[in-house]
GULUMDREN-826590 format. One line per 5 residues: number of its first residue (from 1); their letters; for each residue x, y, z of C-alpha. Coordinates in nm, 2 decimals. Layout:
REM GULUMDREN-826590
NUM	A	X/Y/Z | ...
This chain:
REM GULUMDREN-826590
1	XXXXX	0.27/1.45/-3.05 | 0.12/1.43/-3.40 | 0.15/1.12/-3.62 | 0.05/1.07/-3.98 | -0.12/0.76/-4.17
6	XXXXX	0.08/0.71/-4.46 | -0.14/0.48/-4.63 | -0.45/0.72/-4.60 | -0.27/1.04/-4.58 | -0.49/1.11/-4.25
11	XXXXX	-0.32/1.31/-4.00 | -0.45/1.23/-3.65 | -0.30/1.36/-3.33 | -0.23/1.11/-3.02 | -0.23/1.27/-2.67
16	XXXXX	0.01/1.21/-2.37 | -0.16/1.18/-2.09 | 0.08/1.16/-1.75 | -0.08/1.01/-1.45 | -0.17/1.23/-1.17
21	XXXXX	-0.37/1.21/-0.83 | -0.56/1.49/-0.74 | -0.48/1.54/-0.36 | -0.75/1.77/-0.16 | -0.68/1.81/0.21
26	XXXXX	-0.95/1.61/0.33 | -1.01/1.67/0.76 | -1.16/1.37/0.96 | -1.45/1.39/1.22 | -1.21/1.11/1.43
31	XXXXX	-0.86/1.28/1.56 | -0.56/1.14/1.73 | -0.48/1.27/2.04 | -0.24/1.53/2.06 | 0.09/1.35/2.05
36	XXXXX	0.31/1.62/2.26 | 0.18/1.78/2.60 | 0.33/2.13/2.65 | 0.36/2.29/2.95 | 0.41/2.68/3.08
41	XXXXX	0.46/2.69/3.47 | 0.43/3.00/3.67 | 0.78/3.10/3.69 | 0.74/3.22/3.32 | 0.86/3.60/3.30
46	XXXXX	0.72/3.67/2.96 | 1.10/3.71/2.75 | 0.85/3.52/2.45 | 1.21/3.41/2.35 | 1.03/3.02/2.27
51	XXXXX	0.82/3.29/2.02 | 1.12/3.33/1.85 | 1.24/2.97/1.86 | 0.97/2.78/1.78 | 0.93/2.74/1.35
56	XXXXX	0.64/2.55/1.37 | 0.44/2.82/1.56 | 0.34/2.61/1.90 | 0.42/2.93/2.12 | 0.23/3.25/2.00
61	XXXXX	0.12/3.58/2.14 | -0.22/3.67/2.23 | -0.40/3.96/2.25 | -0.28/4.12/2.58 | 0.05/4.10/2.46
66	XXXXX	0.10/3.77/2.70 | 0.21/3.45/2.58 | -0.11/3.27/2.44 | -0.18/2.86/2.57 | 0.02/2.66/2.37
71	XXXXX	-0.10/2.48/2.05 | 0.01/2.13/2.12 | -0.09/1.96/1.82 | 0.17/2.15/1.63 | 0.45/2.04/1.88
76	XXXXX	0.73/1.79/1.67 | 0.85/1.75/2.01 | 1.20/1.95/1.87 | 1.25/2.09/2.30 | 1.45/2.42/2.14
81	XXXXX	1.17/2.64/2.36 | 1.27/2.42/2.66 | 1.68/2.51/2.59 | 1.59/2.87/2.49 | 1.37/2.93/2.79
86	XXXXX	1.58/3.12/3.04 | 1.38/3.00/3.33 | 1.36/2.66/3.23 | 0.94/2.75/3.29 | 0.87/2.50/2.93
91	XXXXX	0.82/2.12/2.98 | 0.73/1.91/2.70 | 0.61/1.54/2.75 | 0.44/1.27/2.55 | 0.08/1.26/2.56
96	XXXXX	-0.03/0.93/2.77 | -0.33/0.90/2.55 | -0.13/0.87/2.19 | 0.10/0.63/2.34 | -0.20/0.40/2.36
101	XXXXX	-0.28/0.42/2.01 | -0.27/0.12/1.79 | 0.01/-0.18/1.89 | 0.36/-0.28/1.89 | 0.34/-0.30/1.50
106	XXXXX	0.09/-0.05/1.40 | 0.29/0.21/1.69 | 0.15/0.54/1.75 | 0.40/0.75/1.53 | 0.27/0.46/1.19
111	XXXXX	-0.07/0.59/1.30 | 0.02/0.95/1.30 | 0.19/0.92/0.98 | -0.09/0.78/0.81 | -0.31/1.00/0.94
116	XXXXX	-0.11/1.29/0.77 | -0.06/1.14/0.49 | -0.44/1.05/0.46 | -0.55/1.46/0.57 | -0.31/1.65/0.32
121	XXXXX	-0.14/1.35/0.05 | 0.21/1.53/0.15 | 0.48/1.29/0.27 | 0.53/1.34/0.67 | 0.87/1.48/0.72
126	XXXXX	1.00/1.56/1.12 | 1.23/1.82/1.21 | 1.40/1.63/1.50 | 1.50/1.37/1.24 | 1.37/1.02/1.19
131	XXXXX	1.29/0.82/1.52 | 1.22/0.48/1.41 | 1.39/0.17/1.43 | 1.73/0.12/1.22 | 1.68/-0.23/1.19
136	XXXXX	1.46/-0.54/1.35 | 1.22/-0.75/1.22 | 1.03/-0.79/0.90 | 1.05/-0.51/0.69 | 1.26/-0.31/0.93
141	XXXXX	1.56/-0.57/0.88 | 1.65/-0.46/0.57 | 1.74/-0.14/0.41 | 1.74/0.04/0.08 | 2.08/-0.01/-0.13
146	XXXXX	2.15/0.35/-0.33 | 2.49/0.28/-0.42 | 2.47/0.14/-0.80 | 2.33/0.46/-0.92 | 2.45/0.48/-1.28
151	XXXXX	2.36/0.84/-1.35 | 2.22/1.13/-1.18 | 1.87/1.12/-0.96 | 1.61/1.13/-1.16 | 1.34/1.31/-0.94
156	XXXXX	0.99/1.18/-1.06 | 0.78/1.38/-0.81 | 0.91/1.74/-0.91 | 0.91/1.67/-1.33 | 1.23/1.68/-1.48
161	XXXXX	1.19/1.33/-1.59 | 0.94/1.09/-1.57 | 0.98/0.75/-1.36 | 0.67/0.48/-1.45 | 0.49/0.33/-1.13
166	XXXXX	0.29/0.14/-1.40 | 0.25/-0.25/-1.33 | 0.08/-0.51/-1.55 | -0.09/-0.78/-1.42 | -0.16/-1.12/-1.57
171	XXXXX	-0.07/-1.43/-1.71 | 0.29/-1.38/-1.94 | 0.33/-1.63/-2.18 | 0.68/-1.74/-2.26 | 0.72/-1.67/-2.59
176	XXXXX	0.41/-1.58/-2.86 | 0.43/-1.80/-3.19 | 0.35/-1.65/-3.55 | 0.21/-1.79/-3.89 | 0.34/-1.54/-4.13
181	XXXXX	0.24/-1.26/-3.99 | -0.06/-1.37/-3.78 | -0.04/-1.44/-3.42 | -0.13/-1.81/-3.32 | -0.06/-1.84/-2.97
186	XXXXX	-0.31/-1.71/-2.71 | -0.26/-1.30/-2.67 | -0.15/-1.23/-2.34 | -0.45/-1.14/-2.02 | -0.30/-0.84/-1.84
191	XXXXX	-0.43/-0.54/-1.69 | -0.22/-0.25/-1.68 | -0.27/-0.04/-1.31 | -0.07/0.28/-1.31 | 0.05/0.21/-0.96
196	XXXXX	0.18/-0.12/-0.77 | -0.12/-0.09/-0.51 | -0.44/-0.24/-0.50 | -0.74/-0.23/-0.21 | -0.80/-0.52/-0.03
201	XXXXX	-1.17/-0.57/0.10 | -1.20/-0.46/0.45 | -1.31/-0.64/0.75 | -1.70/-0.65/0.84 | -1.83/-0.31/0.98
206	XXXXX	-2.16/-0.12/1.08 | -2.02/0.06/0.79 | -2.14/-0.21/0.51 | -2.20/-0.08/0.17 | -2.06/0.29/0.22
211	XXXXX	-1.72/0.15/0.28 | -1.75/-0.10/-0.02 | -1.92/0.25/-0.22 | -1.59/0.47/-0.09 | -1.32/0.18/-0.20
216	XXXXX	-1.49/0.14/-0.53 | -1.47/0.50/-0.62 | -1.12/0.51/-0.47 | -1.04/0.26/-0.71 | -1.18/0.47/-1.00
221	XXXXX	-1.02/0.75/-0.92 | -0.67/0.63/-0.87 | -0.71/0.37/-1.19 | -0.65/0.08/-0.97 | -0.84/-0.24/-0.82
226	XXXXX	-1.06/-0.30/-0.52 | -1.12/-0.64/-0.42 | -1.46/-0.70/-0.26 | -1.66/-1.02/-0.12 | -1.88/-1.14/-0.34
231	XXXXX	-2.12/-1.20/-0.14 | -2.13/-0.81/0.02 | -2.15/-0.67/-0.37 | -2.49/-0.47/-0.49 | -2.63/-0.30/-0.79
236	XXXXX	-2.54/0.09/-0.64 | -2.16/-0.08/-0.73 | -2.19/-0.13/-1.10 | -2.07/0.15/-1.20 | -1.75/0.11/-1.09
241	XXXXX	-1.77/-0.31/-1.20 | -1.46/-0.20/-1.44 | -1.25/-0.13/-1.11 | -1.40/-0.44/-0.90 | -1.24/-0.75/-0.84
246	XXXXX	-1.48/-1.01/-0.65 | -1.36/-1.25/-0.40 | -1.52/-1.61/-0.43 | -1.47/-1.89/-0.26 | -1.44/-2.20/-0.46
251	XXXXX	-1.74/-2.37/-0.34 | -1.96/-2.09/-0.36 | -1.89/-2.00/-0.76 | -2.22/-2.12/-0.89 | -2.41/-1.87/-0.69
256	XXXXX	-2.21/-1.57/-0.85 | -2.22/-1.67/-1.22 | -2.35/-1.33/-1.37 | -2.07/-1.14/-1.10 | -1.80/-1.35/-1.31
261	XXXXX	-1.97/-1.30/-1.65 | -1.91/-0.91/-1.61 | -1.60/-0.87/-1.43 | -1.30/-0.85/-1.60 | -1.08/-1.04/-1.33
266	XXXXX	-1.23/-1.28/-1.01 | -1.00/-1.40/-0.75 | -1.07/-1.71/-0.61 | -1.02/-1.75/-0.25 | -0.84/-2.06/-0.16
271	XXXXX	-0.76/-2.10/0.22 | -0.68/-2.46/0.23 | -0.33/-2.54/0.31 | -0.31/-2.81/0.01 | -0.48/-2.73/-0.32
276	XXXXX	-0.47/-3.03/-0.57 | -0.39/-2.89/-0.96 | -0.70/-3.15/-1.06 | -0.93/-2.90/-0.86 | -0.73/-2.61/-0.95
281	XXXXX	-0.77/-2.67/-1.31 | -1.16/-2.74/-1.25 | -1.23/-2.40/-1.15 | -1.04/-2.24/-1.36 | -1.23/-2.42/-1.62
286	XXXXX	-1.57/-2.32/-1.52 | -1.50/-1.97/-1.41 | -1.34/-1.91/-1.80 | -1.69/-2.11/-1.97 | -1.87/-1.82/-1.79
291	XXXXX	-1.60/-1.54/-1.90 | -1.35/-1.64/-2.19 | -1.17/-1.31/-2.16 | -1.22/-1.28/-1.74 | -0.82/-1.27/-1.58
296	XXXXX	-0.85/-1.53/-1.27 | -0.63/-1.46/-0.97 | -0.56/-1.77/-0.66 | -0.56/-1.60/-0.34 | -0.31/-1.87/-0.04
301	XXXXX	-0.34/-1.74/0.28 | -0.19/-2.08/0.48 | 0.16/-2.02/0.48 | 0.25/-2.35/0.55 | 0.15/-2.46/0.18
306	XXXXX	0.19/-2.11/0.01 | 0.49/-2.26/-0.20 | 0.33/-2.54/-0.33 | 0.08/-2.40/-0.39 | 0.18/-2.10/-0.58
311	XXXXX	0.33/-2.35/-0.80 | 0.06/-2.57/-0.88 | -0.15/-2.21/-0.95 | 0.10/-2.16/-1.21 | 0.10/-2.51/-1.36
316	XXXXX	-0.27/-2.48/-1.37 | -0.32/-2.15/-1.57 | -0.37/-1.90/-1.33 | -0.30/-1.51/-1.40 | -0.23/-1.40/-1.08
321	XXXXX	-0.12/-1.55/-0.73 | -0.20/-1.36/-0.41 | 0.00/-1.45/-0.13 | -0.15/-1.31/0.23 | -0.06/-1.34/0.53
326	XXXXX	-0.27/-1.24/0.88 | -0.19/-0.90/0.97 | -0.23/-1.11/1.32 | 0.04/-1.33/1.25 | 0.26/-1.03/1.14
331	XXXXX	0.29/-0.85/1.47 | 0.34/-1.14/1.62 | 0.65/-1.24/1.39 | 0.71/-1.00/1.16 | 0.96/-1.20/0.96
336	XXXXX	0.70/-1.44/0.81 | 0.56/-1.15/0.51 | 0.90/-1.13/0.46 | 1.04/-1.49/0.43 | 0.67/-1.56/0.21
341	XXXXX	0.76/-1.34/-0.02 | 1.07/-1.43/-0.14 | 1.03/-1.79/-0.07 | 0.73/-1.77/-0.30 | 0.93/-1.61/-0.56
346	XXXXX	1.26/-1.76/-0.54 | 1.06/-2.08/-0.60 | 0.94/-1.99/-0.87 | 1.24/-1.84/-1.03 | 1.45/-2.20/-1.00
351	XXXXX	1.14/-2.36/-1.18 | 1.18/-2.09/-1.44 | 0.79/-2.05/-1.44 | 0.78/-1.67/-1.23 | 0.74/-1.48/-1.55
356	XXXXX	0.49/-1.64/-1.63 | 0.25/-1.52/-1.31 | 0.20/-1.19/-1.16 | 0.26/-1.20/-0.75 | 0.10/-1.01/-0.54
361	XXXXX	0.16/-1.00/-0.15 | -0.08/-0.84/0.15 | -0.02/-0.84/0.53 | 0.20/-0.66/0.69 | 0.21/-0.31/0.52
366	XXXXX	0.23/-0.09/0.78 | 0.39/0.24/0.59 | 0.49/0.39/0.27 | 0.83/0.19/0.26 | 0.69/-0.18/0.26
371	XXXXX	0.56/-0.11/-0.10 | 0.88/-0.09/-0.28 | 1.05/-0.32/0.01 | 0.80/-0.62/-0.08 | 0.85/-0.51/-0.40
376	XXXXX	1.26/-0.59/-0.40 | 1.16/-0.95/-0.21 | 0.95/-1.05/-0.55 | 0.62/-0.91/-0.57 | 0.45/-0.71/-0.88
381	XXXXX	0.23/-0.51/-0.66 | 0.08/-0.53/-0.27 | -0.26/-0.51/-0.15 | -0.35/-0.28/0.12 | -0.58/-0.35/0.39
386	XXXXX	-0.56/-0.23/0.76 | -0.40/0.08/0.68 | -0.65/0.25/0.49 | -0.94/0.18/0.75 | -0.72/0.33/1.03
391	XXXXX	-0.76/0.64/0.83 | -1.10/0.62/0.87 | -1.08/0.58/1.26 | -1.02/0.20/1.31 | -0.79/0.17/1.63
396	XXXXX	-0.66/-0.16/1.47 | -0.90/-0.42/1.48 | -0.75/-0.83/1.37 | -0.97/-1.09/1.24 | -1.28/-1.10/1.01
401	XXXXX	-1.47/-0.78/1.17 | -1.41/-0.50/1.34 | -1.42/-0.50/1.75 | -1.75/-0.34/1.89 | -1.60/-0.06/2.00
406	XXXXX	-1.43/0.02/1.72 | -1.45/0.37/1.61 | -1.49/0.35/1.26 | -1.80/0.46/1.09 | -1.82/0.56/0.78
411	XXXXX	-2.16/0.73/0.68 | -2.33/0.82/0.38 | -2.23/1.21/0.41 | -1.87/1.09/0.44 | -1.82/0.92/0.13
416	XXXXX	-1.65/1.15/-0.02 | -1.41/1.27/0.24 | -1.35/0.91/0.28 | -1.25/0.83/-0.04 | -1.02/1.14/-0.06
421	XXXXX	-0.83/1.06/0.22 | -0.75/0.70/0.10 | -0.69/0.88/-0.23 | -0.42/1.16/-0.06 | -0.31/0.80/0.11
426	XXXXX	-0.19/0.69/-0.19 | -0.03/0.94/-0.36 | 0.18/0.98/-0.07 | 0.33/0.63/-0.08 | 0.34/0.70/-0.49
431	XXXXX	0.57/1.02/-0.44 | 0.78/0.77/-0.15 | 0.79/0.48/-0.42 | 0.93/0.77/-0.66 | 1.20/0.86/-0.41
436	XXXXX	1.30/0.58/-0.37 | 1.34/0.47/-0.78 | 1.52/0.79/-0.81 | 1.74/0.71/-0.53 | 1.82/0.40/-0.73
441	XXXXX	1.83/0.55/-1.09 | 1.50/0.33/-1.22 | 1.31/0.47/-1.47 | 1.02/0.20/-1.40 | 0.90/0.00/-1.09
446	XXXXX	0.93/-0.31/-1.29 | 1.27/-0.35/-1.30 | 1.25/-0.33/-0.93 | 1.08/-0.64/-0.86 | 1.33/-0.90/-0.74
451	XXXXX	1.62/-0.76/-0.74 | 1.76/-0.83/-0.40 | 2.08/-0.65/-0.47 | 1.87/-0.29/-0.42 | 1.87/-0.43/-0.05
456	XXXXX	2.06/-0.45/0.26 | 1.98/-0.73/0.47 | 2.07/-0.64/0.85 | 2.10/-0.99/0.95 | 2.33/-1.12/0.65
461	XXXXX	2.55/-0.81/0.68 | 2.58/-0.91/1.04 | 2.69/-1.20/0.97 | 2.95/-1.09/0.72 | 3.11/-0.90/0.92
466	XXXXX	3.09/-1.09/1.30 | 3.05/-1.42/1.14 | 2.78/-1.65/1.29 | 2.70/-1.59/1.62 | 2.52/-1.96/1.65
């Protein structure tokens, strides 16, 4: 595109540059066990008809002409070489040892998925059809609402049109106020990320600084945020200081004051269940003497005073409110992400003060899906946690740390392959999010954020149409 400056007569040219992630199959030195067992048994004549049958290649021939062992991890568990088998001499079972993977909210298949989406950045598609739940708690009771497209899909992943996953984060002031032709009111804090995810800081590992090194250059790469403890930051991540966003407790900001001077956003990690705005409005104050320009963000993770305080964070002058819950307290009742999120934001909404803070929610994100779902409920973007360190190996570890016999270990040789697979992570869930806005006819995530009427609610329909059954 070329533009011209009419009062100079200088012609100058201004590029279009449209985001992209570069995905690189990226192999881990931890694999999950195979998920499918297949078996041959000696009644087997040799007809190689499950040759024919099979499209993913499990059954093969091998050099003596003779059907070869099976190659189980290919298996999607399909059974057309056990209906095609005219001696019935295939069996195909689940493998005992995937079954025991992760929990009864990070299940086995979440795992697997992640794990493919992490190794090749496609999205994970199985040819005998989807085999999750249709509706349940949490994120699964509610669905995706495609009917009030207005004009043909727009398809965002293959080209034909581009659909914006850009977010802006910050403080919104209601209006801005002129003199003339000068602005007077205080120009708005935001930072623009071109997708609605963020990194949250991991839990405490053997790993240490690589995994703080590989979410920092993640963050780089994709143009988006990692948040890291204060206390576990050091001078190999300066570099990346543009793409850092420090975690500080309260208490504990005077020991970080040249971390705050040269970061461009802090959060401030509140876990109290009542903050006072008095106290509020004190930090705020000192963390902006340090840093004029610095964006603050007020992390709640007590859900009992999340509302309240969420609004007091906006009365106070805050940029950004993170709302987390315990990934714990999430498999234990997966409704409470949900009902958080949208009570946090409804809230706000009838005080008519939401627009003027960016939400951001964490907990619970289990799969590509819960982006745009806790997106619909009211937040601008989500911060990702667990999922990214099961890529790397963890076998779902709660809490502040990781178990002790948790495999993850992330080495200095592995940086890079690390980072690549969180990278090919999220440019899987991008290309999902994409789907889904050109499901809806969006041309940008923003309009997204809460509009309820993009959803399905299992439990309201329910009670639509069999009334109440209390």
């Amino acid at each position: 595109m070329e533009t011209r400056n009419t009062a100079s007569g200088n012609v100058f040219k201004e590029r279009y540059y449209r985001y992209h992630i570069d995905v690189r199959d990226a192999s881990w030195k931890i694999r999950l066990p195979k998920k499918f067992r297949v078996k041959i048994y000696n009644n087997c004549v040799n007809i190689q008809e499950c040759v024919q049958a099979c499209v993913y290649n499990v059954h093969r021939v091998g050099e003596d002409s003779r059907l070869a062992e099976p190659l189980e991890e290919l298996c999607r568990g399909c059974h057309r070489c056990t209906l095609v088998c005219p001696k019935g001499a295939i069996c195909i079972e689940l493998n005992p040892e995937f079954q025991k993977l992760g929990d009864s909210y990070f299940t086995p298949e979440r795992i697997e998925n992640l794990f493919f989406e992490a190794e090749t950045g496609r999205i994970p598609v199985s040819g005998a059809g989807y085999g999750g739940d249709f509706a349940g708690r949490g994120f699964n009771g509610f669905w995706f609402d495609f009917s009030e497209i207005v004009r043909p899909t727009r398809d965002g992943i293959h080209g034909r049109e581009y659909i914006s996953t850009t977010v802006d984060l910050g403080r919104k002031p209601h209006s801005l106020v002129f003199r003339g032709s000068q602005l007077v009111s205080e120009f708005p804090r935001l930072i623009e990320l071109p997708i609605p995810i963020i990194l949250d800081s991991p839990l405490y590992s053997s790993s240490g600084r690589n995994l703080s090194l590989v979410l920092a250059r993640t963050a780089n790469k994709l143009g988006t945020l990692s948040i890291i403890e204060a206390e576990d930051y050091f001078d190999g991540l300066k570099p990346y200081i543009f793409n850092l966003m420090p975690r500080i407790r309260p208490n504990g900001m005077m020991d970080y004051p040249q971390l705050i001077k040269y970061s461009r956003i802090v959060e401030l990690d509140y876990r109290e269940e009542m903050i006072s705005e008095d106290e509020m409005k004190a930090d705020l104050r000192y963390v902006r003497e340090l840093n004029p320009s610095i964006i603050v963000c007020a992390r709640f993770s007590s859900v009992n005073g999340m509302v309240c305080n969420a609004e007091i964070a906006v009365r106070s002058g805050v940029d950004i409110i993170h709302i987390h819950v315990d990934d714990r307290s999430v498999k234990h009742d997966p409704d409470i992400i949900v009902d958080t999120i949208r009570r946090v934001h409804s809230h706000l909404v009838e005080n008519r003060i939401r627009d003027e803070v960016s939400l951001v929610s964490s907990g619970g994100i289990a799969e590509a899906a819960h982006v745009p779902k806790s997106i619909i409920l009211g937040a601008d973007a989500v911060a990702i946690g667990l999922v990214y360190q099961i890529v790397l190996g963890c076998r779902v570890c709660y809490g502040d740390r990781h178990r002790d016999d948790c495999p993850m270990n992330v080495e200095e040789a592995d940086i890079g392959i690390a980072s690549q697979r969180i990278v090919n992570l999220i440019s899987s869930w991008r290309d999902q999010l994409l789907e889904v806005l050109g499901g809806m006819g969006l041309r940008e995530v923003r309009r997204l954020r809460g509009e309820l009427g993009r959803a399905i609610f299992y439990r309201e329909l329910e009670e639509k149409v069999f009334g109440d059954s209390e």
